[in-house]
C-alpha positions as CSV (number, residue, x, y, z in Angstrom):
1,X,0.0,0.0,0.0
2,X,3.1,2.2,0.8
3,X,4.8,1.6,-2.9
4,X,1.6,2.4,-4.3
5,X,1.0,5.6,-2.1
6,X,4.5,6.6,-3.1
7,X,4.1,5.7,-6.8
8,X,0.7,7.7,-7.5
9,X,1.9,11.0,-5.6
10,X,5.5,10.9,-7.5
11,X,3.9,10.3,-10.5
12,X,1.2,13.3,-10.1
13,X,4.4,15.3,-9.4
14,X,6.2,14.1,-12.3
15,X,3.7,15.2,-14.5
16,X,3.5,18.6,-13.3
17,X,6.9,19.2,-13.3
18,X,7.8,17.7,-16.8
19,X,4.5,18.1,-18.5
20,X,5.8,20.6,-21.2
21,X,2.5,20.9,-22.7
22,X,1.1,22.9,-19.9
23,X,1.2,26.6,-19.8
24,X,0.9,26.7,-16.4
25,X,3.0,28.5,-13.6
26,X,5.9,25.6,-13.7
27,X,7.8,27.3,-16.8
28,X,6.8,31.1,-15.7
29,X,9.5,33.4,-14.8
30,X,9.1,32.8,-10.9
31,X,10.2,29.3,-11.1
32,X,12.8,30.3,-13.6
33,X,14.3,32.9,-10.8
34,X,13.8,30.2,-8.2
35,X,16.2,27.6,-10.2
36,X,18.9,30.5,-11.1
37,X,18.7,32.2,-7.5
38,X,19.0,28.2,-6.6
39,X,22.0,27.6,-9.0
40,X,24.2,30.7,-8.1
41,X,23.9,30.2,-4.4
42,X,25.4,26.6,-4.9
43,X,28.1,28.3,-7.3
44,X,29.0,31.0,-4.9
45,X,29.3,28.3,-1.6
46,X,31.3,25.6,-3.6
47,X,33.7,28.8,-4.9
48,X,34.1,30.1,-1.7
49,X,34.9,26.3,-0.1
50,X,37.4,25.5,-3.0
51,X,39.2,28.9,-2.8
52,X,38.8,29.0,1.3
53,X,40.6,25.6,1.4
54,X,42.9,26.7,-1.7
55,X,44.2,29.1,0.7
56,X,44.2,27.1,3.9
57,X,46.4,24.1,2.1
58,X,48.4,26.4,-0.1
59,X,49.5,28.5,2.7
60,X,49.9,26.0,5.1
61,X,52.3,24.0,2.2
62,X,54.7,27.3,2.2
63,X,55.2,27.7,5.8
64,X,55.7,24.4,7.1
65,X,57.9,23.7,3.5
66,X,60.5,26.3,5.2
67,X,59.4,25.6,8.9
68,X,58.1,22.1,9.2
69,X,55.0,21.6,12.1
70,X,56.8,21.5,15.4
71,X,60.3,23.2,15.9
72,X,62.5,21.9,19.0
73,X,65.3,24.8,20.3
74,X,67.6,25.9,22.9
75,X,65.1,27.5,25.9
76,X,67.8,30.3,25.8
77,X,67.3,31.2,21.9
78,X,66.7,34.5,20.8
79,X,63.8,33.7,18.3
80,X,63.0,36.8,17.8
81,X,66.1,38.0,15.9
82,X,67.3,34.1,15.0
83,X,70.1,34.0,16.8
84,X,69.7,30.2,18.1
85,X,72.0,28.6,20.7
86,X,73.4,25.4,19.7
87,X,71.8,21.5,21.0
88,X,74.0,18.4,20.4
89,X,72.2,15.7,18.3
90,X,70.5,13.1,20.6
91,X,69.8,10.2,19.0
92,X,67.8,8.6,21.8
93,X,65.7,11.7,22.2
94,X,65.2,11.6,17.9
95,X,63.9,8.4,18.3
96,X,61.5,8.7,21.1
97,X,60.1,11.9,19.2
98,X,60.1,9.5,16.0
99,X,57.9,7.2,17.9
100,X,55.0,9.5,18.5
101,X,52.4,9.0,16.7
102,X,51.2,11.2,14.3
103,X,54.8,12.4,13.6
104,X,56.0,11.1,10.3
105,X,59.8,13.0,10.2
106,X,62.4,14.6,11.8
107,X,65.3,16.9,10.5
108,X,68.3,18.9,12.1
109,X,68.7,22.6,11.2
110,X,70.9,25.4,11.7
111,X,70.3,29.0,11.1
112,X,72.7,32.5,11.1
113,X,71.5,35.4,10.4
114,X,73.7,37.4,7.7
115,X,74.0,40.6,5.5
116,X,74.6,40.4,1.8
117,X,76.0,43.9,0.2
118,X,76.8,44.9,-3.2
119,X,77.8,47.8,-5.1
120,X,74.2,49.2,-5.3
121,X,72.3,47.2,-2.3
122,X,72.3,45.6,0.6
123,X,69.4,42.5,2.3
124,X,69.2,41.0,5.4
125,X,68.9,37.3,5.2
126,X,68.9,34.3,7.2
127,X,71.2,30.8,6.2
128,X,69.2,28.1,7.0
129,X,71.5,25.1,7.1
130,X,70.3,21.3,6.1
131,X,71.4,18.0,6.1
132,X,71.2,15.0,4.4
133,X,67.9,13.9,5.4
134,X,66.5,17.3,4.1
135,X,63.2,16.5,2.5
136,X,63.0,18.0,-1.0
137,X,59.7,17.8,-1.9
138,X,58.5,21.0,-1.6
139,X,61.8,23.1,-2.4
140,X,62.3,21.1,-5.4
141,X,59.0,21.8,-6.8
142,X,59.7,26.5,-6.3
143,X,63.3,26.2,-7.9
144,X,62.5,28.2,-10.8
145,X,66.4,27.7,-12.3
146,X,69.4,25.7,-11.1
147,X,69.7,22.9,-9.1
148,X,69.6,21.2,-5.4
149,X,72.6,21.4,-3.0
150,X,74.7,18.5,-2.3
151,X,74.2,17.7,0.8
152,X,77.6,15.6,1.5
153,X,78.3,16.4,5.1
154,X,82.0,15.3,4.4
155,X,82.8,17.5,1.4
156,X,82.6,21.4,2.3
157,X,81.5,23.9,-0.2
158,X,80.0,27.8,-0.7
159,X,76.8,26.7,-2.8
160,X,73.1,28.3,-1.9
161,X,70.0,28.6,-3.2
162,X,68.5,31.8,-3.2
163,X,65.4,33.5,-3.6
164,X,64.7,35.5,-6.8
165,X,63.4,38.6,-5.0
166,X,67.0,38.8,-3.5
167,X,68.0,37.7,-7.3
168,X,66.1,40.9,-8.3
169,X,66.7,43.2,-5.6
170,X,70.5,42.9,-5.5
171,X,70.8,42.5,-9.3
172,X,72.2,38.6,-9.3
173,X,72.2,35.7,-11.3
174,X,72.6,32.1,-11.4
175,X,76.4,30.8,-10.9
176,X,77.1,34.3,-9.6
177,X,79.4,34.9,-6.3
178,X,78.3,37.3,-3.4
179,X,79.8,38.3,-0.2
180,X,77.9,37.6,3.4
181,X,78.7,39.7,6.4
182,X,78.0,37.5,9.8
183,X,78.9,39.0,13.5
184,X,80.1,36.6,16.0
185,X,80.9,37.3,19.4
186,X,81.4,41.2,18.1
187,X,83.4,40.0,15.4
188,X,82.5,40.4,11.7
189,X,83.3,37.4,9.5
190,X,82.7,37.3,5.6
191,X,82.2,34.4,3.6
192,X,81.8,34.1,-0.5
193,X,78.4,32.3,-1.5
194,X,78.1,30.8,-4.7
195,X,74.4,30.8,-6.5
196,X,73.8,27.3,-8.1
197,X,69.8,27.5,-8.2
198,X,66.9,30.3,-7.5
199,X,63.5,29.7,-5.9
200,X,60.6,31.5,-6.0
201,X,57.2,30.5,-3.5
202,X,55.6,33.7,-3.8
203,X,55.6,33.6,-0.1
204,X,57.5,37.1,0.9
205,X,58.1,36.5,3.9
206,X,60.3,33.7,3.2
207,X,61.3,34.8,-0.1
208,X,63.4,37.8,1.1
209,X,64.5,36.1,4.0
210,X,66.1,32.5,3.3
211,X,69.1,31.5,1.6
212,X,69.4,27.5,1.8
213,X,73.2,26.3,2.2
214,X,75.0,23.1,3.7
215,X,74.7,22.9,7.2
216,X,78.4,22.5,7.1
217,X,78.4,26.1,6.5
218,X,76.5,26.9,9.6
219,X,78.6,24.7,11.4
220,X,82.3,26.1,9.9
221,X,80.5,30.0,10.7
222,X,80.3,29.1,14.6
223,X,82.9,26.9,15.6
224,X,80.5,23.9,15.8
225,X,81.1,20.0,15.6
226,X,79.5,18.3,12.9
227,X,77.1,16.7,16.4
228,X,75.9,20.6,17.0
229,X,72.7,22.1,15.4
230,X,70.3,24.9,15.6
231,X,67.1,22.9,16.5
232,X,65.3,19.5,14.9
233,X,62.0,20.4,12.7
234,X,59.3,17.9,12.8
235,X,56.6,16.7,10.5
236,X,53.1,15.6,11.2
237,X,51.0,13.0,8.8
238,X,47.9,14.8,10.1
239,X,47.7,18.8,10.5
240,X,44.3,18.3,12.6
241,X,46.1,16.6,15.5
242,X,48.9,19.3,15.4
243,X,48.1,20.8,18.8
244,X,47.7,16.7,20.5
245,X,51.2,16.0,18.7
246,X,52.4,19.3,20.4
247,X,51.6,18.9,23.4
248,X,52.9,15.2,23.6
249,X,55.9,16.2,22.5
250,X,56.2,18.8,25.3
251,X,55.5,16.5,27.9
252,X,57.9,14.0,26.8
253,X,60.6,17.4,27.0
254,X,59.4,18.8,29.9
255,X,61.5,16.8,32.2
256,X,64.8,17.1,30.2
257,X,67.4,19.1,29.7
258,X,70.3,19.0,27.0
259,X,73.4,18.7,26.9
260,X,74.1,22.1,27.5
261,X,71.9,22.5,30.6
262,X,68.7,23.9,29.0
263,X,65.4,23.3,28.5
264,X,63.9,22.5,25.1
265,X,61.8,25.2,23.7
266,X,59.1,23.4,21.2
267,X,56.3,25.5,19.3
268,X,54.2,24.6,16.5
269,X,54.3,26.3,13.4
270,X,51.0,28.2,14.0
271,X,52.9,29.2,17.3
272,X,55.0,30.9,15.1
273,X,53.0,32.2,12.5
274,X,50.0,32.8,14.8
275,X,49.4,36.1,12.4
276,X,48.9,33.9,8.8
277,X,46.8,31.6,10.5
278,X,44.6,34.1,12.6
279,X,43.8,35.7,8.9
280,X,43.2,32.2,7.8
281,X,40.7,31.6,10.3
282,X,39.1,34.7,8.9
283,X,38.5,33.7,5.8
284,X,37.0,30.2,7.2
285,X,34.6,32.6,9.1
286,X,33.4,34.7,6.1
287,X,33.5,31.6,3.9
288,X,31.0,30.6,6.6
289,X,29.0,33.6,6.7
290,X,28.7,33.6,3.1
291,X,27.5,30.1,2.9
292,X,24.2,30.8,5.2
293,X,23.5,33.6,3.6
294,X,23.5,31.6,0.0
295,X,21.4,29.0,1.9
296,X,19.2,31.8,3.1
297,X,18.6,33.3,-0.6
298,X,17.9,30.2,-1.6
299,X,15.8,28.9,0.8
300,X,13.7,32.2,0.2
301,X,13.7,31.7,-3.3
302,X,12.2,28.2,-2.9
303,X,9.9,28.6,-0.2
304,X,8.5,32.0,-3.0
305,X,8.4,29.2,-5.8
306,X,6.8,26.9,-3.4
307,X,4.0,29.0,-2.7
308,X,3.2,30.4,-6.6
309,X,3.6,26.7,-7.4
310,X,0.8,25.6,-5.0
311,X,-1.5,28.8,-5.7
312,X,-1.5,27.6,-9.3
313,X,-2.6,24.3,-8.7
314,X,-5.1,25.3,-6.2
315,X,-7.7,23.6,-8.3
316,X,-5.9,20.4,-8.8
317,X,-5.6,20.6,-5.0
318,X,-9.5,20.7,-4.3
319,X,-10.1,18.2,-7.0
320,X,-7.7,15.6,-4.7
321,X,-9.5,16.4,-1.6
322,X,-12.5,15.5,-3.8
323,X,-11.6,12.4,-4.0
324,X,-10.2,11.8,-0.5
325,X,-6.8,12.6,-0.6
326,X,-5.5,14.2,2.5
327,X,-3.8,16.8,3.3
328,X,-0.1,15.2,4.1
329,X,-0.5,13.1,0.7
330,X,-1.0,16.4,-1.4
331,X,1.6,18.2,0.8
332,X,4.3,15.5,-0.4
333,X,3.4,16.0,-3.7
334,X,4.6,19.7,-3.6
335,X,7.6,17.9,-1.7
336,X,8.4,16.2,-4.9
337,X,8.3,18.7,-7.0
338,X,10.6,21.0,-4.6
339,X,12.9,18.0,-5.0
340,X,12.8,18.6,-8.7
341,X,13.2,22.2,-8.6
342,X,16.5,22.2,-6.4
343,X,17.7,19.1,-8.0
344,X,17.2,21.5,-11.5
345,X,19.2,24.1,-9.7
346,X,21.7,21.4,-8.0
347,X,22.7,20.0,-11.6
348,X,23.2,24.1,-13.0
349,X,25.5,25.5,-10.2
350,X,27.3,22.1,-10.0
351,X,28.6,22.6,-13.9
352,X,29.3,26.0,-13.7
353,X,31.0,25.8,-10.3
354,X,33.1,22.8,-11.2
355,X,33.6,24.7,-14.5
356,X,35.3,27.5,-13.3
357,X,36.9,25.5,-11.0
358,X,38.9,23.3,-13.3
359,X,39.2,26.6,-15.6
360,X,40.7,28.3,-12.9
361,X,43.1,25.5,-11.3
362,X,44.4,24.3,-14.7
363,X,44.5,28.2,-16.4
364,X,45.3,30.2,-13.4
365,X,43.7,33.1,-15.3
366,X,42.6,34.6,-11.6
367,X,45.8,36.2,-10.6
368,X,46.8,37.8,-6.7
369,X,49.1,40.3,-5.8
370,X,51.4,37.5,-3.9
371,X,52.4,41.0,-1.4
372,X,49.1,40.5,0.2
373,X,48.1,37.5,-0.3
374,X,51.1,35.2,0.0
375,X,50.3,33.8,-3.8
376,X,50.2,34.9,-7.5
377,X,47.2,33.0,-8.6
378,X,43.8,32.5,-6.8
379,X,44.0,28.7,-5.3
380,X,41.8,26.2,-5.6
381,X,41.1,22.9,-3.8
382,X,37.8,20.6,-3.7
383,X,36.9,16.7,-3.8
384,X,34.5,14.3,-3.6
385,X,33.3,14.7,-0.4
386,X,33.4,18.3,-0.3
387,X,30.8,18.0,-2.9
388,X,28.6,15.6,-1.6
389,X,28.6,17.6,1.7
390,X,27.7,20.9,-0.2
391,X,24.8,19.4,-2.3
392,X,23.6,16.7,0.5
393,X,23.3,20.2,3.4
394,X,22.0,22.5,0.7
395,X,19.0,20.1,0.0
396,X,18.8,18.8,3.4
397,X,18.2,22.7,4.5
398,X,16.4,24.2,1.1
399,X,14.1,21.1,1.8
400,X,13.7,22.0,5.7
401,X,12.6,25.2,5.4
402,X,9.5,24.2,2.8
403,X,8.0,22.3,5.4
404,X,6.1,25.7,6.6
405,X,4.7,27.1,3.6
406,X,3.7,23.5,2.0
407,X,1.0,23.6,5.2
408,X,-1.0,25.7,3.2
409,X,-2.4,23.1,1.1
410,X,-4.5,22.3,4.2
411,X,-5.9,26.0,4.2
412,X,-7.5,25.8,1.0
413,X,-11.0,24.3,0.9
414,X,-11.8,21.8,-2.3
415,X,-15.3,23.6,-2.8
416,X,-14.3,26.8,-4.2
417,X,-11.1,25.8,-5.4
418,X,-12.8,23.3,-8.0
419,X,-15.1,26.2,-9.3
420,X,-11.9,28.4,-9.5
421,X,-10.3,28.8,-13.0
C-alpha cells in the first residue's frame, strides 16, 4: 500500500513538473528565478569552499615547507632575531620523538643570520643550514632555475640557493658569487656564497628572507662540531592533531634538559605564525557567513516558488481532496516537486561551479598580488566529499525550510477551489 501511495503521488508530481504541454506556472518566470537564484547560491558556496581551502592548504604548504610543524630549540634562543643557541644531536631523544604517533619526520637545522651587500644594495637574510635527510619535496618543486645542493656532510663547499626577489633586488644571477657579512661574538666574518639554483614561492616572507646552504656552513660560521645544530624540525602525517602532537611532545621534554643545561623550547608552526593563520581563520569565518546567507537566498527563493507553485494548482488541490486525498499526501506532492526544482538548480551551479573550478586550477587566469596575499594565482582545492557535503546540506536545508509554507495546502477548501479557473 506504501509503494503504491508513493508511486501515484510521485507520478502526479512528475507530471506537473515535466508536463511541457502545460502553460501553467511551472515554466513562468518565478520558477525560472527560483532555479537560477538556486543555481548561483550553490556556485557562490562551492567557490568560496574551494578557494577557502585553496588558501588554507596552499598556505599551510609554504610555511611548514621552510618551517616544518613542530620546531624543537635551545630555551635560551633569541627567536626573535634568529640568533639560536646550539643542541647536540640526541639520537635517543630523535627516536623517542620519532615514535610518537602522528609524527612522520624529523630533520636537524641550523640558522645564522647574515647581510649580503653589493655595489648598489644591501638584504638581510637568514642561512638556513640542512642536512642529508633534508626532505625536497616541496623546495624542489619553487626552484625556478638551477639545481639542489649536495648535501655531502663530508665534502665542504659555498653553494646556496637563493630567492629571486633577492635575485632581483640585489641584481644577481645564477652561478654568480656574493659576499655575506656575519657577527660573532662582536666580530665580523665574511664568507663568499656561490648561487647554483633560485627559488621562488611567492611567499614574501620567506622569499626575502632565506638563503638555503649546507649545514656544514652553519657549522664552519660558529665553531660547531658536525654533532651541534640549531634545532630538529618535525613533520606531522595529520595537521588536525597538530596541537595533540604538540603537546605530547612537550611532555615527553618537559623533564629534560640537554646537553648544555637547558630546556627544550618546542612551538608549533601556527605558534609561530599565529598572524597567517589568525587571517586564515578569517577567511573560514566569512566563507561561513557567506554560505548561510547563499542558503538563506535560496531557501527564500524556494519557499516564493513553493508558494506560486501551490496557488496555481489550487484547483488540482481541491479536486484531490475530492476524491479523498489528505492533506499530508498532497503536501508531499509539492515535496516532490521541490525536490525537482533544487535538483534542477543542483545539476546548473554544480557545472558551472566545477567549471570554473577546473578553468581556474588548470588556467590560473585569476591572478593575486602575492604582497598581500602570500600567492600569485587564486588557489583552488575541492573533492569528492566536499561535494557531496555541499549538495547533500544544501537540499537537506532548502528542503527544511519548505515544510512551513507547504501547510498551506491544508488552508484551501476543495469547494471553491474546483469552481476556480
Amino acid at each position: 500500500m506504501r509503494n503504491f501511495l508513493f508511486s501515484h503521488l510521485f507520478f502526479i508530481a512528475k507530471r506537473i513538473f515535466f508536463n511541457k504541454d502545460d502553460k501553467k506556472q511551472l515554466f513562468s518566470p518565478a520558477i525560472h528565478i527560483a532555479t537560477i537564484n538556486m543555481s548561483l547560491s550553490l556556485v557562490v558556496i562551492i567557490l568560496s569552499v574551494a578557494i577557502v581551502l585553496g588558501f588554507r592548504k596552499e598556505i599551510q604548504n609554504k610555511i611548514t615547507g621552510f618551517n616544518s610543524h613542530i620546531r624543537i630549540t635551545n630555551s635560551c634562543s633569541d627567536n626573535i632575531f634568529y640568533e639560536f643557541n646550539p643542541l647536540t644531536v640526541d639520537t635517543i631523544l630523535l627516536d623517542k620523538i620519532k615514535q610518537i604517533p602522528n609524527v612522520s619526520d624529523i630533520q636537524s637545522f641550523a640558522i645564522k643570520p647574515a647581510i649580503i651587500k653589493t655595489k648598489n644594495n644591501f638584504q638581510e637574510v637568514l642561512l638556513k643550514g640542512i642536512d642529508k635527510n633534508f626532505n625536497w619535496e616541496f623546495l624542489k618543486k619553487k626552484i625556478i632555475e638551477g639545481d639542489t645542493l649536495s648535501l655531502n656532510l663530508n665534502f665542504f663547499n659555498s653553494n646556496v640557493i637563493i630567492s629571486k626577489y633577492i635575485i632581483d633586488k640585489l641584481n644577481l644571477k645564477i652561478n654568480d658569487t656574493f659576499i655575506c657579512y656575519f657577527i660573532q661574538n662582536s666580530i665580523t666574518k665574511i664568507k663568499k656564497c656561490h648561487i647554483i639554483g633560485i627559488y621562488q614561492t611567492d611567499f614574501l616572507d620567506y622569499d626575502k628572507l632565506f638563503i638555503i646552504c649546507n649545514i656544514s656552513q652553519i657549522r664552519s660560521l660558529n665553531n660547531w662540531n658536525e654533532n651541534i645544530v640549531s634545532g630538529y624540525e618535525i613533520w606531522v602525517n595529520n595537521f588536525r592533531y597538530l596541537d595533540q602532537t604538540l603537546k605530547t611532545i612537550n611532555d615527553k621534554l618537559s623533564t629534560q634538559h640537554n646537553r648544555f643545561g637547558n630546556d627544550y623550547y618546542v612551538r608549533s608552526i601556527k605558534q609561530l605564525n599565529s598572524s597567517i593563520f589568525s587571517w586564515l581563520d578569517i577567511l573560514d569565518t566569512n566563507a561561513i557567513i557567506i554560505l548561510i546567507l547563499m542558503l538563506i537566498v535560496a531557501s527564500f527563493s524556494m519557499i516564493s516558488a513553493l508558494l506560486v507553485i501551490i496557488l496555481e494548482y489550487a484547483n488540482m488541490i481541491g479536486l484531490l481532496k475530492a476524491m479523498g486525498e489528505n492533506n499530508t499526501n498532497i503536501r508531499k506532492i509539492f515535496f516532490y516537486i521541490s525536490f525537482f526544482l533544487i535538483g534542477r538548480g543542483l545539476i546548473f551551479g554544480n557545472i558551472i561551479a566545477l567549471s570554473i573550478c577546473f578553468f581556474q586550477k588548470y588556467t590560473g587566469i585569476l591572478k593575486l598580488n602575492p604582497k598581500i596575499y602570500y600567492l600569485s594565482i587564486v588557489p583552488i582545492h575541492l573533492n569528492i566529499i566536499h561535494m557531496f557535503l555541499i549538495n547533500f546540506c544544501t537540499i537537506i536545508i532548502t528542503l527544511l525550510t519548505l515544510i512551513l509554507p507547504s501547510y498551506l495546502v491544508a488552508k484551501i477548501p476543495p469547494i471553491k477551489t474546483i469552481r476556480l479557473e
